[in-house]
gemmi code that builds the backbone of each chain (N, CA, C; Angstrom):
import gemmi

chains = {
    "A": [
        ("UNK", (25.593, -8.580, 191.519), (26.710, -8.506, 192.474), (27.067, -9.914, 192.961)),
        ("UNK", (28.390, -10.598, 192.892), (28.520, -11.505, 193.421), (29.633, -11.468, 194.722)),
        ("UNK", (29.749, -12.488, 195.299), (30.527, -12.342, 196.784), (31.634, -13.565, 196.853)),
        ("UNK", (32.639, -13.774, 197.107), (33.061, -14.867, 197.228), (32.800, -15.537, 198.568)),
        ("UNK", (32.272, -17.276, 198.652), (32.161, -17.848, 199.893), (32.935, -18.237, 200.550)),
        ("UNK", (32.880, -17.811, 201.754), (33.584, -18.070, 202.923), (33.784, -19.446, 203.532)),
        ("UNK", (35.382, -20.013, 203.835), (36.167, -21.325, 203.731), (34.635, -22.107, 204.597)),
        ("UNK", (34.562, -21.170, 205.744), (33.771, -21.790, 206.790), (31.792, -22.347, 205.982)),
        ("UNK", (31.357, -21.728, 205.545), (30.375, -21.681, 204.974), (30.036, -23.138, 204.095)),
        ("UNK", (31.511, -23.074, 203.344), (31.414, -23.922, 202.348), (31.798, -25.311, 202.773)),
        ("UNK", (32.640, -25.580, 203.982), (32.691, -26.326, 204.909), (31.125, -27.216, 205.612)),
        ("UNK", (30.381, -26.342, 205.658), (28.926, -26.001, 206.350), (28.178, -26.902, 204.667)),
        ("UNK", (28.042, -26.358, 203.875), (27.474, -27.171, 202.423), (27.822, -28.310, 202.156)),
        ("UNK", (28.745, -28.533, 202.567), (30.171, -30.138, 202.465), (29.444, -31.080, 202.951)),
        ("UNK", (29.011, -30.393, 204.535), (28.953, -31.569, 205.896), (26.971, -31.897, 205.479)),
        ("UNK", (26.411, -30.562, 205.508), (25.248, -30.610, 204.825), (24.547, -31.836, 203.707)),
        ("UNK", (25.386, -31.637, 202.818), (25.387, -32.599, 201.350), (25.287, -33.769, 201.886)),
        ("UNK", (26.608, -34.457, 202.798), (26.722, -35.412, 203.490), (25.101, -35.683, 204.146)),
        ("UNK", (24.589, -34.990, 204.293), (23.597, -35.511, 204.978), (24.151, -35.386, 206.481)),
        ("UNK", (25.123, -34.296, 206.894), (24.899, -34.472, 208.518), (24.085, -33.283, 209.044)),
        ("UNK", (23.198, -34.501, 210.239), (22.304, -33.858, 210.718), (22.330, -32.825, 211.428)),
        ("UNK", (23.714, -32.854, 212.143), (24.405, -31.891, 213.217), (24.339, -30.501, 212.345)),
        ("UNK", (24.752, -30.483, 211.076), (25.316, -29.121, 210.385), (23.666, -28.702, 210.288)),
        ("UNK", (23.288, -29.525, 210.130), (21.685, -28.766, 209.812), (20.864, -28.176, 210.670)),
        ("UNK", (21.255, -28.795, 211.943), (20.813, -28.060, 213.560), (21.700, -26.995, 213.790)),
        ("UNK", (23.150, -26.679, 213.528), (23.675, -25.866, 213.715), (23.140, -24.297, 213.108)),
        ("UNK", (23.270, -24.950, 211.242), (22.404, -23.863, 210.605), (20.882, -23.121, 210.633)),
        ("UNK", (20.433, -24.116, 211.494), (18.691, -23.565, 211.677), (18.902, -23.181, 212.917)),
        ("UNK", (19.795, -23.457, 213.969), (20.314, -22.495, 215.192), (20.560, -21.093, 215.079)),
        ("UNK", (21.415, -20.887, 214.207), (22.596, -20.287, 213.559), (21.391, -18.663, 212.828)),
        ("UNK", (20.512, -19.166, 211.937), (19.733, -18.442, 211.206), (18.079, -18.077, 211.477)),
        ("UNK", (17.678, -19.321, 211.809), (16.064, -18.917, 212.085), (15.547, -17.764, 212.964)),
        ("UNK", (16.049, -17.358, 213.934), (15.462, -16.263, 214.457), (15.961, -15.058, 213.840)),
        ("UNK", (17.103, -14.739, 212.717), (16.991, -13.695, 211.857), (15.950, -13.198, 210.505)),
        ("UNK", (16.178, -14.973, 210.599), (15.386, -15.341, 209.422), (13.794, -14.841, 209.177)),
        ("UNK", (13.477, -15.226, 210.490), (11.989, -15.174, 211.054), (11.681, -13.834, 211.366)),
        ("UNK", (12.856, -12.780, 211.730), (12.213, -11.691, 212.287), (12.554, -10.542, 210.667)),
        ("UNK", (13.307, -11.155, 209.771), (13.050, -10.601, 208.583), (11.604, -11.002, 207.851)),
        ("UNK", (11.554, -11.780, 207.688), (9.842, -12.491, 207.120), (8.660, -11.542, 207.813)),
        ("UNK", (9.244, -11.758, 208.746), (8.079, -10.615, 209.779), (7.688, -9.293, 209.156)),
        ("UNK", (9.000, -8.729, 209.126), (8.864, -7.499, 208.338), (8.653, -7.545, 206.807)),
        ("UNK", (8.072, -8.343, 206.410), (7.677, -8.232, 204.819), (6.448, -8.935, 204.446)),
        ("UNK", (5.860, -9.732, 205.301), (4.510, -10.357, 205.596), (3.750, -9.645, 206.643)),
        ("UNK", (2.528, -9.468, 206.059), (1.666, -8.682, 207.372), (1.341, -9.676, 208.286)),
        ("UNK", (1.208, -8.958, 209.309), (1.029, -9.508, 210.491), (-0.765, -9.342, 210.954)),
        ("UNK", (-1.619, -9.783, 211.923), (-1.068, -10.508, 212.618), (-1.919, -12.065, 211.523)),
        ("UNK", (-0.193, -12.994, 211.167), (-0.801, -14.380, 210.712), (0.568, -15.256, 210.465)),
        ("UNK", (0.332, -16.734, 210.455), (1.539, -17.110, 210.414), (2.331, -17.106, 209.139)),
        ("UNK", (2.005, -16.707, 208.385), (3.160, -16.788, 206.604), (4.401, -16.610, 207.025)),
        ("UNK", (4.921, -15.882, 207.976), (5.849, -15.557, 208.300), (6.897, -16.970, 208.797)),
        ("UNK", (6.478, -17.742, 209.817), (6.310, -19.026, 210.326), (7.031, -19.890, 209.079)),
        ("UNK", (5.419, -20.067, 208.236), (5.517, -20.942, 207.204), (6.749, -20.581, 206.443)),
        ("UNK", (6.969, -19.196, 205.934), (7.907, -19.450, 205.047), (9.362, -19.778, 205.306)),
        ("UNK", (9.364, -19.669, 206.817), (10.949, -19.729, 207.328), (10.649, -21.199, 207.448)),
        ("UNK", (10.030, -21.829, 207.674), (9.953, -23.261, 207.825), (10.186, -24.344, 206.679)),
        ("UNK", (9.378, -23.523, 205.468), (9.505, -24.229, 204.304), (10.774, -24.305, 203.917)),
        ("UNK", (11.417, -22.900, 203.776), (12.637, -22.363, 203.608), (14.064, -23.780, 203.862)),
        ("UNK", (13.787, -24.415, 205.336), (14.733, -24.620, 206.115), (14.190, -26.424, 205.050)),
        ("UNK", (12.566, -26.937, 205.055), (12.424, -27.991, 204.581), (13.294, -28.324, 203.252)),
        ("UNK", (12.867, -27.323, 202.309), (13.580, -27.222, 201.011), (15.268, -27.356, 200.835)),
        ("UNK", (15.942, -26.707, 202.054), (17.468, -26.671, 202.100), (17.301, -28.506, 202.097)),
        ("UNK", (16.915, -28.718, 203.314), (17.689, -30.281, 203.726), (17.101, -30.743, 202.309)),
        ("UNK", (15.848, -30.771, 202.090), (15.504, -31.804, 200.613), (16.119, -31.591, 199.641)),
        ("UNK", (17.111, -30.711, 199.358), (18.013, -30.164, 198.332), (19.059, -30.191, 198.357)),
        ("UNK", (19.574, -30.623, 199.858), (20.735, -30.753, 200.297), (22.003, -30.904, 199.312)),
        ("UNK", (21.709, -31.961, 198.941), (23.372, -32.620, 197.800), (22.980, -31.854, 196.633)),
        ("UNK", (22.202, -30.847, 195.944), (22.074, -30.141, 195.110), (22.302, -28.468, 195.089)),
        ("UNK", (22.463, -28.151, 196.229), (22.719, -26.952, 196.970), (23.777, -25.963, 196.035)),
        ("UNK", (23.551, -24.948, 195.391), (24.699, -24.062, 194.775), (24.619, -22.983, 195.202)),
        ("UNK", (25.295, -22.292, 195.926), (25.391, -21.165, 197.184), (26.190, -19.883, 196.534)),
        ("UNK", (25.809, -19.308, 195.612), (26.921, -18.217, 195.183), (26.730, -16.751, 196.090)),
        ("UNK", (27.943, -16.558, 196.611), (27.935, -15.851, 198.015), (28.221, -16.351, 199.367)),
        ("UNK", (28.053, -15.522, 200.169), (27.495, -16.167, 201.608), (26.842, -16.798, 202.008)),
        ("UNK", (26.164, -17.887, 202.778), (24.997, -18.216, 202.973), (24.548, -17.947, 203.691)),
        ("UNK", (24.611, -16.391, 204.499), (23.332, -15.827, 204.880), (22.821, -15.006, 204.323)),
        ("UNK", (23.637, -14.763, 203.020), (22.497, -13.768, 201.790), (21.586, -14.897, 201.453)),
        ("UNK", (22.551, -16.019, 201.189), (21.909, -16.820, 200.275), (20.122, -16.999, 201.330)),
        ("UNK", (20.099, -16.826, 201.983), (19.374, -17.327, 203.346), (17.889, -16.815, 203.373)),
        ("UNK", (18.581, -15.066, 203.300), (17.394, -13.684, 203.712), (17.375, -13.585, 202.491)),
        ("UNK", (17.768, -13.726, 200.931), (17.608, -13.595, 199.421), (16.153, -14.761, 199.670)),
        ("UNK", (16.851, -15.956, 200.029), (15.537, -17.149, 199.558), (14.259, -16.415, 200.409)),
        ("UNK", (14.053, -15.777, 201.353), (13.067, -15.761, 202.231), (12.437, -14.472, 201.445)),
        ("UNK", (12.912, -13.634, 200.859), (12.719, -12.560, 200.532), (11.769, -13.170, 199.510)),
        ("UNK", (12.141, -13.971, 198.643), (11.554, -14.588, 197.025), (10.346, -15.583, 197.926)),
        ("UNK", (10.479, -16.134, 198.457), (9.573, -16.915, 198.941), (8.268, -16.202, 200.195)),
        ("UNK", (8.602, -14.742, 200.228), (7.630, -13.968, 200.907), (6.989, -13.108, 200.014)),
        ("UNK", (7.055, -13.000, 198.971), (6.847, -12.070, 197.763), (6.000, -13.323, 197.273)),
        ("UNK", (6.349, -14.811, 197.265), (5.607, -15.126, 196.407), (4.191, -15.713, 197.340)),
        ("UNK", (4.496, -15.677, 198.791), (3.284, -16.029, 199.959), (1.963, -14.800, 199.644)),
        ("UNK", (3.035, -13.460, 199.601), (2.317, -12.104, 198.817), (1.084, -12.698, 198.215)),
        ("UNK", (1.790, -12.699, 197.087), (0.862, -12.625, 195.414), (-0.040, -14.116, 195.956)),
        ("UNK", (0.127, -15.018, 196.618), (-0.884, -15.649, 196.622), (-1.978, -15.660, 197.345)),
        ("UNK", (-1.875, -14.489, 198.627), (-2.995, -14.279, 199.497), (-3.535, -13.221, 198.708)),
        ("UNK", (-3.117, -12.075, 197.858), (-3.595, -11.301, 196.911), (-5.055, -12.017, 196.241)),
        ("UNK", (-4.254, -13.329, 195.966), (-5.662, -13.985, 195.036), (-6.539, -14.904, 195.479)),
        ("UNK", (-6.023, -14.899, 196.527), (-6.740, -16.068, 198.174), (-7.481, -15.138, 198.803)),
        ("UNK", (-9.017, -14.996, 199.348), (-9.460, -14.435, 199.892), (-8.872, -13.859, 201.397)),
        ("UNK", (-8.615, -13.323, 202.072), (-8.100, -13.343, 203.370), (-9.155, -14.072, 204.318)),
        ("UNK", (-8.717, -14.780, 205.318), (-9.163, -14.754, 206.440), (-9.380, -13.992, 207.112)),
        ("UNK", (-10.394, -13.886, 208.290), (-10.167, -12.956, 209.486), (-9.450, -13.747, 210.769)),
        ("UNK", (-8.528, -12.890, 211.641), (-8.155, -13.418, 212.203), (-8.829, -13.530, 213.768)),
        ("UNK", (-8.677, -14.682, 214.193), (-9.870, -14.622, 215.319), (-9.371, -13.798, 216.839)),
        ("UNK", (-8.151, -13.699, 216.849), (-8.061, -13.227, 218.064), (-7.733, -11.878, 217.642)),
        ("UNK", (-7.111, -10.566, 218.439), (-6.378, -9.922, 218.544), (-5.117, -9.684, 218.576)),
        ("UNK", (-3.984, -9.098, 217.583), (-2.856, -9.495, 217.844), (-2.107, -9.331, 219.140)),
        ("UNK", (-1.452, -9.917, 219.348), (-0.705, -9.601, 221.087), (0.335, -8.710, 220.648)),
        ("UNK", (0.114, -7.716, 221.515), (0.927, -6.463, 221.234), (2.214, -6.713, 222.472)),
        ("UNK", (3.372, -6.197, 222.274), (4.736, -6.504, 222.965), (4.665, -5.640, 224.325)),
        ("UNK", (4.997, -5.858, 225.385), (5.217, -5.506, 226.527), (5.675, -4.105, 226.490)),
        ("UNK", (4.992, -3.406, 227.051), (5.894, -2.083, 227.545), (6.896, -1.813, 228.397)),
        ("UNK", (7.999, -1.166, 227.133), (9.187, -1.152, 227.981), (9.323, -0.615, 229.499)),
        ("UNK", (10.333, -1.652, 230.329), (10.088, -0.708, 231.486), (10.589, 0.766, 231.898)),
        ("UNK", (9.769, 1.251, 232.533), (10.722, 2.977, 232.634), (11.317, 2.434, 233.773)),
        ("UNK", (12.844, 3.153, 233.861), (13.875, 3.025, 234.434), (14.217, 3.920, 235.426)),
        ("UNK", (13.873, 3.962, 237.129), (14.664, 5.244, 237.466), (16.192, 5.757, 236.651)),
        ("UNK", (16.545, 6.915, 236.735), (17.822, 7.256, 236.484), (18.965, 6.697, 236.793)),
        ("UNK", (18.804, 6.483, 238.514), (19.722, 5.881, 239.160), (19.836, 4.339, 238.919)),
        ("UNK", (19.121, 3.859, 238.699), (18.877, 1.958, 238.717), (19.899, 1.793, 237.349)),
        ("UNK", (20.658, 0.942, 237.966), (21.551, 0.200, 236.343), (20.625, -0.785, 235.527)),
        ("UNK", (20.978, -0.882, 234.715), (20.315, -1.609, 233.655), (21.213, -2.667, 233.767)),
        ("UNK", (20.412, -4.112, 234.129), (20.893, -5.194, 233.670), (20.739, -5.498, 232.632)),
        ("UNK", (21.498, -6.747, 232.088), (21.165, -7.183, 230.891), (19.875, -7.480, 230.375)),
        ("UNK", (18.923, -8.706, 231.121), (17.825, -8.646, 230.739), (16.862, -7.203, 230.584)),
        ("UNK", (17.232, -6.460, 231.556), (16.380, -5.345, 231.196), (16.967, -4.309, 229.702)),
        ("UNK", (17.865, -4.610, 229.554), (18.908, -4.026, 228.987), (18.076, -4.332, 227.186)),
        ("UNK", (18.278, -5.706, 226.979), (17.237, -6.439, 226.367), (16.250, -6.096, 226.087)),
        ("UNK", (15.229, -5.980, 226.505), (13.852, -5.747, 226.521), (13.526, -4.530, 226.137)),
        ("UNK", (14.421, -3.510, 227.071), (14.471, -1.524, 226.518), (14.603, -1.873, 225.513)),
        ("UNK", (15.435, -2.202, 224.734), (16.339, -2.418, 223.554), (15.343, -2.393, 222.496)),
        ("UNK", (14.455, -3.989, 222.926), (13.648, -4.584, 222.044), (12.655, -3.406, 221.210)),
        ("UNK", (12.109, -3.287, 222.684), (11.343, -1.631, 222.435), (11.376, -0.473, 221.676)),
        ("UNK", (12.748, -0.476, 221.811), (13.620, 0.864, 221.124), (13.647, 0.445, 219.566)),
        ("UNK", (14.008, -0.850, 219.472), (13.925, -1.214, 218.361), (12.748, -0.945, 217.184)),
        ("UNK", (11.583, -1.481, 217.914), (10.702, -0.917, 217.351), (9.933, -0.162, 217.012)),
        ("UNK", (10.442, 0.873, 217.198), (10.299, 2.281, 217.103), (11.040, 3.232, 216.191)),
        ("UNK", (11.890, 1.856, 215.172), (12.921, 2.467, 214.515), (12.010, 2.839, 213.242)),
        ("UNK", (11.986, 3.562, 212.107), (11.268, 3.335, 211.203), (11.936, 2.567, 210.193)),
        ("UNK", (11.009, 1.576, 209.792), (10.583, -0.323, 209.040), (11.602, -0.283, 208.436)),
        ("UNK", (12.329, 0.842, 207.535), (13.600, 0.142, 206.650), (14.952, 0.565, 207.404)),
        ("UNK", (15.139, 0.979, 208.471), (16.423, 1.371, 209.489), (16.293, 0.324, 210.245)),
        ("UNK", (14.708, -0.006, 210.035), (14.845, -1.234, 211.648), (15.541, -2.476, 210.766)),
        ("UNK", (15.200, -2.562, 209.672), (15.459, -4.066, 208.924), (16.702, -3.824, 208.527)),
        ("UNK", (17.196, -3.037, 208.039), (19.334, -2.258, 208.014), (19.682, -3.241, 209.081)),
        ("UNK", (19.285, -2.476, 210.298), (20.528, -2.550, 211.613), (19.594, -4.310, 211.583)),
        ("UNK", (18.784, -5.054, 211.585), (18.577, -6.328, 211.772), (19.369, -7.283, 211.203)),
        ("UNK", (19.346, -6.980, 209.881), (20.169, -7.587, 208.938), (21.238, -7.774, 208.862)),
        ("UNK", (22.211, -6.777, 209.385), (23.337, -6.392, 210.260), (23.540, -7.104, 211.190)),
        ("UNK", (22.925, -6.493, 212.427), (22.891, -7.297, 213.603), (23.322, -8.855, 213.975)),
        ("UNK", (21.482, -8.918, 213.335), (21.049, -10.621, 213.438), (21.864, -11.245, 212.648)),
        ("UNK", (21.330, -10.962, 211.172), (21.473, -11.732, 210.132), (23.094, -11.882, 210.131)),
        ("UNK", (23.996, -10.747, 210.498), (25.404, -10.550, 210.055), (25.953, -10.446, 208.488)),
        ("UNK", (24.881, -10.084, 207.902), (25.251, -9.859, 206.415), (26.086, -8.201, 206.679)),
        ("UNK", (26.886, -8.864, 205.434), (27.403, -7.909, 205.319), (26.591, -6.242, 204.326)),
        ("UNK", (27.504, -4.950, 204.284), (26.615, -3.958, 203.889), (26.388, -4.352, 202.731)),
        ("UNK", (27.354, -5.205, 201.912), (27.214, -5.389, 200.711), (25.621, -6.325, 200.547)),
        ("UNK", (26.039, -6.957, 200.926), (24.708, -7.971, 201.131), (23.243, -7.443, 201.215)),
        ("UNK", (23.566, -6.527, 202.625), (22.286, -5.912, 202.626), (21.480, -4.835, 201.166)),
        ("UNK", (22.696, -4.276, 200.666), (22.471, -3.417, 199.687), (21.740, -4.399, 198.779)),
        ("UNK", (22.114, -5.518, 198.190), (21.815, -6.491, 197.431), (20.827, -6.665, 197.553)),
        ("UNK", (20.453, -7.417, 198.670), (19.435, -7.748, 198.969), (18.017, -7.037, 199.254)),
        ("UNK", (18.304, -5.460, 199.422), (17.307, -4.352, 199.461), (17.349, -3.977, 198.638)),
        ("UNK", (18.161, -3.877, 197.671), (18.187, -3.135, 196.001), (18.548, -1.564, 196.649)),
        ("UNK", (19.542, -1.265, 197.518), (18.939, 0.261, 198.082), (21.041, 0.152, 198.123)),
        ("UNK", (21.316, 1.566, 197.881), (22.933, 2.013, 197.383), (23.380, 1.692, 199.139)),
        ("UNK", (24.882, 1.269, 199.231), (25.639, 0.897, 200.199), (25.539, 2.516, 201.321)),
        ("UNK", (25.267, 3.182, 200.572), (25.150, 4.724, 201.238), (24.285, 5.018, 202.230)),
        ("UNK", (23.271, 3.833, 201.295), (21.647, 4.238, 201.999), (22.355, 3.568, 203.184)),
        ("UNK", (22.641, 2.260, 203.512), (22.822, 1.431, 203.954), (23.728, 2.138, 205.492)),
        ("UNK", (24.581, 2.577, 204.588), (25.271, 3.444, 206.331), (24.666, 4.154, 206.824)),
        ("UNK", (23.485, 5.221, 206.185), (23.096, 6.428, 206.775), (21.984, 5.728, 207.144)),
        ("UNK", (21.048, 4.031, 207.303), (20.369, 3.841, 208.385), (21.150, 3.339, 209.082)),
        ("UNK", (22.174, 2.456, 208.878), (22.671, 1.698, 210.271), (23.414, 2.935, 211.313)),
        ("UNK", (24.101, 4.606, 210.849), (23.996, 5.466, 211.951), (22.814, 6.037, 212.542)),
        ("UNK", (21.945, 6.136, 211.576), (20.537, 6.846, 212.035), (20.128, 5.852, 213.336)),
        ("UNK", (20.150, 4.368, 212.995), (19.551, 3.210, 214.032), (20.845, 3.548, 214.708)),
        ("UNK", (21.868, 3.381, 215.372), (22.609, 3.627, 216.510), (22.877, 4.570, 217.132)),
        ("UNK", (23.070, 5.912, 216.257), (22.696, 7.143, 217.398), (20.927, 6.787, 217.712)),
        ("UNK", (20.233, 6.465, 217.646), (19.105, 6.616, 218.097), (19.031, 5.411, 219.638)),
        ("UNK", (19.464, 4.638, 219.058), (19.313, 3.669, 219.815), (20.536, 4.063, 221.439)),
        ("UNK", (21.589, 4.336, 220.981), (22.707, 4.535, 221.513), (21.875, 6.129, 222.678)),
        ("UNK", (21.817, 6.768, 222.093), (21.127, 7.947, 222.578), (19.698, 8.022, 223.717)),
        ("UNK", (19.213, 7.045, 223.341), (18.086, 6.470, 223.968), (18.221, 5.806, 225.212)),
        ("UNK", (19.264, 4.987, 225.072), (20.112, 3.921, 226.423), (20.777, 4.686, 226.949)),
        ("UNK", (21.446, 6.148, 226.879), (22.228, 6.546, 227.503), (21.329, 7.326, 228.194)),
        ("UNK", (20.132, 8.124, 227.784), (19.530, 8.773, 228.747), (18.654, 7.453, 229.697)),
        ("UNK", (18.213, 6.394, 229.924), (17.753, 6.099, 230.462), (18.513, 5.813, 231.897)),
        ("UNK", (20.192, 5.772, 231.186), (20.948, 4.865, 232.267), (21.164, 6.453, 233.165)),
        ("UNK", (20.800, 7.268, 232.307), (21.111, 8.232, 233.414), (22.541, 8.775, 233.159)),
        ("UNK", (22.712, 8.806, 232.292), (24.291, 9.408, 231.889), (24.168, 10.455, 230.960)),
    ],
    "B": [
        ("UNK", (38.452, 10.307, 212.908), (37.010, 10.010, 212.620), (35.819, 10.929, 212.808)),
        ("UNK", (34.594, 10.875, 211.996), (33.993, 11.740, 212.329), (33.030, 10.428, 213.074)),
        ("UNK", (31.701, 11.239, 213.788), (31.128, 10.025, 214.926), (30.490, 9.214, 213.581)),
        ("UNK", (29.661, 9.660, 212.653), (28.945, 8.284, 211.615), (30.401, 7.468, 211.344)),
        ("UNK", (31.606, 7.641, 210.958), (32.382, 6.706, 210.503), (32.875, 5.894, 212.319)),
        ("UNK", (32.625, 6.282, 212.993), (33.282, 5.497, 214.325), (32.331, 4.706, 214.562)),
        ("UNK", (30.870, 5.271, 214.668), (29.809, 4.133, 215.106), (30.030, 3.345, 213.306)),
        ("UNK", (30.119, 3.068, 212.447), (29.921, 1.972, 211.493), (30.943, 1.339, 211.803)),
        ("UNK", (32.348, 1.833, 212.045), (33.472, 0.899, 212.273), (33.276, -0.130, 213.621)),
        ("UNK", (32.831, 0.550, 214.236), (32.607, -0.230, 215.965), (31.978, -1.210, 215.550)),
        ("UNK", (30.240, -0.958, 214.858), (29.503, -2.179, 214.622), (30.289, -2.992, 213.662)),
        ("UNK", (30.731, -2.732, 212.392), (31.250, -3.624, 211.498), (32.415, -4.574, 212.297)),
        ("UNK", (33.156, -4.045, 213.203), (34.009, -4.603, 214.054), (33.283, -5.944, 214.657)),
        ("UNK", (31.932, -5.095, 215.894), (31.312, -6.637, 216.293), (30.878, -7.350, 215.503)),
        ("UNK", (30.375, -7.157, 214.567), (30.358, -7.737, 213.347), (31.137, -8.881, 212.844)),
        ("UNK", (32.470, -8.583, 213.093), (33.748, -9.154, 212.552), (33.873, -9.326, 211.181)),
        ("UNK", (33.169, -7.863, 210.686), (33.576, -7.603, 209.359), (34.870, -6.281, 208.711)),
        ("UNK", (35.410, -6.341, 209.897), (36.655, -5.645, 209.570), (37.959, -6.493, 209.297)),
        ("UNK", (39.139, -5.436, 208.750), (40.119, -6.339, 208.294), (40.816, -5.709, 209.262)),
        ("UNK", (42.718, -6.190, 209.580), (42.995, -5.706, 210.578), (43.531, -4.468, 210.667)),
        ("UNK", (43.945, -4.074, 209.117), (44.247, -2.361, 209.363), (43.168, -1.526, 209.832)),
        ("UNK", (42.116, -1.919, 210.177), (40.228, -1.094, 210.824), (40.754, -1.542, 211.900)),
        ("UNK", (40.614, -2.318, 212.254), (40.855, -3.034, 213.685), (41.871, -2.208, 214.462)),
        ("UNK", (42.968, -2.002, 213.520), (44.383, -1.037, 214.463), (43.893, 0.380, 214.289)),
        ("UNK", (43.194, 0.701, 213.356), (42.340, 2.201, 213.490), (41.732, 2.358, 214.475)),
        ("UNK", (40.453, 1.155, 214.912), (39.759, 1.644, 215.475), (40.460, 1.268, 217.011)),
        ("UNK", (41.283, 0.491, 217.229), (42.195, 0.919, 218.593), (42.578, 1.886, 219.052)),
        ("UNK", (43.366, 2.663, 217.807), (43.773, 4.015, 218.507), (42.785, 4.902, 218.634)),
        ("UNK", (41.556, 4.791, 217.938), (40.606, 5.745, 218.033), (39.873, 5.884, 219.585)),
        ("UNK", (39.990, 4.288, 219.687), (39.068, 4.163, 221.311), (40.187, 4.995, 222.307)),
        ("UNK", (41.407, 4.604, 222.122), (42.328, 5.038, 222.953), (42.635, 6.464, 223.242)),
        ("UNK", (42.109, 7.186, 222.151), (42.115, 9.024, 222.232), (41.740, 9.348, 223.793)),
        ("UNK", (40.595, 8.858, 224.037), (39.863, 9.652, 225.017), (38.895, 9.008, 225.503)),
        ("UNK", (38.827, 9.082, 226.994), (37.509, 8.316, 227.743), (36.093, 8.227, 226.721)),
        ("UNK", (35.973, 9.630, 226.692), (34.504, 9.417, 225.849), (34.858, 8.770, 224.199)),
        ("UNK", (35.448, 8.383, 223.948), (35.542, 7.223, 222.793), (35.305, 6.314, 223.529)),
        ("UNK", (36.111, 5.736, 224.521), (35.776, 4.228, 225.155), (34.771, 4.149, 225.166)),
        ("UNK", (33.583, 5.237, 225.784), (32.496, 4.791, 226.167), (31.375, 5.113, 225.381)),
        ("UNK", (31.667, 5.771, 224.139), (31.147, 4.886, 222.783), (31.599, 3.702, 222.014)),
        ("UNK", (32.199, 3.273, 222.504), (32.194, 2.129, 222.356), (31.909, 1.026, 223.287)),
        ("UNK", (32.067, 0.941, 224.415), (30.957, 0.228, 225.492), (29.672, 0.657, 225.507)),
        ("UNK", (29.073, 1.738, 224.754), (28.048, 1.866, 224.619), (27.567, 0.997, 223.582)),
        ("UNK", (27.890, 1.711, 222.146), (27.688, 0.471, 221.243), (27.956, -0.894, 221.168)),
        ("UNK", (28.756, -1.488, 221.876), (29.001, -2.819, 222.290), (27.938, -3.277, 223.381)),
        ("UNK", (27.040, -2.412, 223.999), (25.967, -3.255, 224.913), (24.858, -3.435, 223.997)),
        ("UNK", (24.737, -2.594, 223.605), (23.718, -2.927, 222.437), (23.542, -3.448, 220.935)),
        ("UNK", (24.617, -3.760, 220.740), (24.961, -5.038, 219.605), (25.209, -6.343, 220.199)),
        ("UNK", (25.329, -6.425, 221.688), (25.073, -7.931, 221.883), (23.663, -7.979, 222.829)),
        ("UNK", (23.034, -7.358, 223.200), (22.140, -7.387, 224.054), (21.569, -8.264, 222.791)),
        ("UNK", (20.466, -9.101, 223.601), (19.477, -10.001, 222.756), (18.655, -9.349, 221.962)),
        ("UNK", (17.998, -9.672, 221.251), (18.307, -11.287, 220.506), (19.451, -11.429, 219.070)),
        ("UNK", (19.991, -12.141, 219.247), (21.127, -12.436, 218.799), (21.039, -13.828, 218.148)),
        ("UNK", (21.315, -14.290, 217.035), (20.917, -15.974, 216.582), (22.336, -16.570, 216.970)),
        ("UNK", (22.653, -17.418, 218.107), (23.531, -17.995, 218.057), (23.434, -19.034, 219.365)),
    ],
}
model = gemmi.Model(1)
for chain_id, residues in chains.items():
    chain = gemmi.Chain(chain_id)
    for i, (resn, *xyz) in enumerate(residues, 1):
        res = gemmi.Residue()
        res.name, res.seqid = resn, gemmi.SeqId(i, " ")
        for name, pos in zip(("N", "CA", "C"), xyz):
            atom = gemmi.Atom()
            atom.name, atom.element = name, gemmi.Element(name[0])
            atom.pos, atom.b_iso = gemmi.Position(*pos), 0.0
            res.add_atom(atom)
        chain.add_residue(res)
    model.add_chain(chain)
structure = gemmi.Structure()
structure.add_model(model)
structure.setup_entities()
C-alpha cells in the first residue's frame, strides 16, 4: 500500500536534510510520546527496550538525515520504523538471557472515583481517561492510540497492523462507545 | 447516520482527516438535535484530553 506525502511533511524532510536543528526538535516533539507509548505496547514491560528503541529510532533519523526516503506519511513512516526495530529488540532478548528486574514495576494510579455531582476538570478528566484507557483490550487500545496520538490515518493503521480497514473501525467504535460511555456515567449524565 | 458512522466521522474530523463534503455532513448531523451536539462534545473531550503529542 502506498500513500502520497503530504506538502507539509515533505517540507519537514527539506529543512531536516538541511541539517536544521529546529525541524528535528519539532519532529521528536511532534512524535515521541506516540512513538513511545506504541513501543510500549509491543515490548514487555517492566524494562527499558521500549526507551531504547524510540531513542535509537530518533538517533538514526538525524544520522541519516540527507539520505532520508519517506514513501508515505511520516508518521507511518515513524510507528512502521519502531514496529521493525521492536521485533528486532524481540528476537534479540529471545537469544539474550533475560535479566531480572530489580524493582517492582510501578503500577499507574488509581483512577479517581468521582461523586456524580462534581464536574470533571480537565486534569481529572485526563487521568479517568488514562485509566479508561487501559482497560481497553491491547489491540482497540493501540487502534484508538494510533489514531489519537500517532494521527495516522485508518489507512495507515491497517498497514501498519496488517489487520482490514474494517477491523480498524469496529475497534476505534468499540474504544469510543466504551470510553464515551464510561465518562458519561461518571459525570453523572 | 447510524451512531458507529457518527462517532468515526467526529474522530476522523478531530483528526483532520476529513474532506469538506464530511465536514458539511457532519454539520448538519450535529445540528439535528441536542443529543447529537452532545455526542459530539462528548467525543471531543476525550480526543483532546491528554496525552496528546504536540
Amino acid at each position: 500500500m502506498t500513500f502520497t506525502i503530504s506538502s507539509s511533511d515533505k517540507h519537514f524532510l527539506e529543512a531536516l536534510a538541511l541539517s536544521n536543528e529546529a525541524s528535528f526538535d519539532a519532529l521528536f516533539t511532534r512524535y515521541y510520546g506516540g512513538l513511545l507509548r506504541y513501543a510500549k505496547t509491543l515490548l514487555p514491560y517492566p524494562t527499558d527496550a521500549a526507551e531504547d528503541v524510540v531513542a535509537d529510532l530518533f538517533c538514526a533519523v538525524w544520522n541519516t538525515r540527507t539520505q532520508l526516503t519517506v514513501q508515505g506519511s511520516l508518521a507511518s513512516y515513524l510507528y512502521a520504523a519502531v514496529k521493525h526495530r521492536s521485533y528486532d529488540n524481540l528476537r534479540q532478548q529471545r537469544r539474550a538471557p533475560r535479566e531480572m528486574p530489580d524493582d517492582l514495576p510501578l503500577t499507574q494510579p488509581e483512577a479517581s472515583y468521582l461523586q456524580p455531582d462534581q464536574l470533571l476538570d480537565y486534569q481529572e478528566l485526563s487521568q479517568h481517561l488514562l485509566a479508561l484507557i487501559e482497560r481497553l483490550p491491547e489491540r482497540t487500545r493501540q487502534v484508538f492510540q494510533l489514531h489519537r496520538d500517532g494521527g495516522l490515518t485508518y489507512e495507515e493503521i491497517a498497514a501498519l497492523l496488517d489487520i482490514s480497514i474494517n477491523s480498524i473501525k469496529t475497534h476505534m467504535f468499540r474504544a469510543l462507545r466504551f470510553l464515551k460511555d464510561a465518562l458519561s456515567v461518571s459525570d453523572g449524565r | 447516520l447510524h451512531p458507529e458512522e457518527s462517532y468515526l466521522l467526529i474522530t476522523r474530523y478531530l483528526a483532520r482527516q476529513t474532506s469538506s463534503d464530511e465536514n458539511a455532513q457532519l454539520a448538519a448531523w450535529v445540528a439535528e438535535s441536542p443529543e447529537h451536539e452532545r455526542t459530539f462534545e462528548q467525543l471531543k473531550a476525550l480526543w483532546q484530553a491528554s496525552p496528546t503529542p504536540e
